[in-house]
C-alpha angles and dihedrals in degrees: 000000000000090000092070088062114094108195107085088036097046091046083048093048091052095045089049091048094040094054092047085056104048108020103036101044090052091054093046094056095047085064116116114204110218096232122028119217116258131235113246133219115281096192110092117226113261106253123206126206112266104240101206126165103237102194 
């Protein structure tokens, strides 16, 4: 049975994983985003207290 043995699929598992590990992640972190996020506001609104007649 030539899936019990482990020499072609073991080379082709550390290539794979080789190349996700090298190639991939360089080519993730090159990538520009079109818009870039903001930075919001770190003041928080004044809020006043709510007068409501409670009867």
């Amino acid at each position: 049975m030539p899936q019990l043995n482990p020499a072609p699929w073991f080379a082709i598992l550390v290539f794979s994983w080789l190349i996700f590990l090298t190639i991939i992640p360089s080519k993730v972190l090159k990538h520009i985003f079109n818009n870039e996020p903001k930075t919001l506001n770190v003041t928080k609104p004044k809020t006043e207290p709510w007068n409501w007649p409670w009867h």
